[in-house]
C-alpha positions, 0 to 999 in steps of 0.5 A: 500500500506505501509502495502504491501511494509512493508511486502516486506521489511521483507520478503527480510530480512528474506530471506536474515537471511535464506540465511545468516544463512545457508551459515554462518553454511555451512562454520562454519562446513567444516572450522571446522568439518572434512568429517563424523566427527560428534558430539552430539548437544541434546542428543538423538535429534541432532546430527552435521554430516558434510556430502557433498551432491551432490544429494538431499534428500536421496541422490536422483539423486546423481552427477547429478549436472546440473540437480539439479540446474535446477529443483532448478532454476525452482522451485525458478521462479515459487516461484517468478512467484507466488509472482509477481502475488499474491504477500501479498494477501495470507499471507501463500502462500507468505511466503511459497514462501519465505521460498522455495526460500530462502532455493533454493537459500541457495543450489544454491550456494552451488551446484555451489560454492561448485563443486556440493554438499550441506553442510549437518549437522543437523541430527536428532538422534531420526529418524536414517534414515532420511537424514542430513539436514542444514538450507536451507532444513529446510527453504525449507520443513518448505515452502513446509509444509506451502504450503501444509496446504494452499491448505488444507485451501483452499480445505477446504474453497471450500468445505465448499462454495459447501455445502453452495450453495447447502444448499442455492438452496435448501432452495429457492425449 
């Protein structure tokens, strides 16, 4: 029980570093970059591109503001459903979790303090066409990926629980 309420309280810090973080760097670069400006970080890596969004990735359904923070908001319950009910059973889902609902909540306040764009600045040289990111994106993709590798682990799990009981009725013929 220490063990889990320990974690909890981590997590909460986490999220909230991620949060900070995010909205810290968000309000550094539009305090201090003019809109496109743009400066290399690492060489043929990063690049810091201050860009306004107001759709998602790709510039996906662009001023379409209500609807983004809709979609945000239900995927940010279904982050907190799926922590109430499995809560630290599952160290990857639960940080999966986190990461996506730190990030949702990071792009929340922007979509709603900021007239309905992101704060983009983060861009990868080597990869032109990929879009601007900041730190909520990345905590946002970075739980998304975790996810994805949860449900490999356990596709690979039940795959390998199959093949067990069918090796087990076969040995009891």
């Amino acid at each position: 029980m220490v063990k889990r309420v320990v974690t909890y309280i981590i997590a909460v810090i986490c999220g909230m570093a991620v949060i900070a973080l995010d909205q810290y760097t968000k309000y550094y670069i539009a305090g201090n970059y003019a809109l496109a400006e743009s400066h290399i970080f690492i060489p043929k890596v990063l690049d810091i591109t201050y860009v306004k969004n107001s759709g998602a990735a790709w510039g996906m359904l662009s001023d379409r503001t209500w609807l983004l923070i809709s979609i945000t908001a239900v995927v940010m319950l279904i982050c907190i459903a799926l922590i109430l009910k499995y809560g630290t059973k599952n160290k990857l889902l639960f940080w999966a979790m986190i990461l996506v609902l730190s990030g949702g909540i990071g792009n929340m306040i922007d979509r709603v303090l900021r007239g309905g764009s992101v704060v983009d600045f983060l861009h990868f040289s080597f990869w032109p066409q990929f879009p601007v990111f900041n730190i909520a994106d990345c905590a946002i993709v970075l739980g998304a990926g975790l996810l994805v590798l949860y449900f490999l682990i356990d596709l690979w799990r039940e795959a390998k629980q199959k093949s067990h009981r069918k090796e087990s009725a076969y040995e009891e013929k």
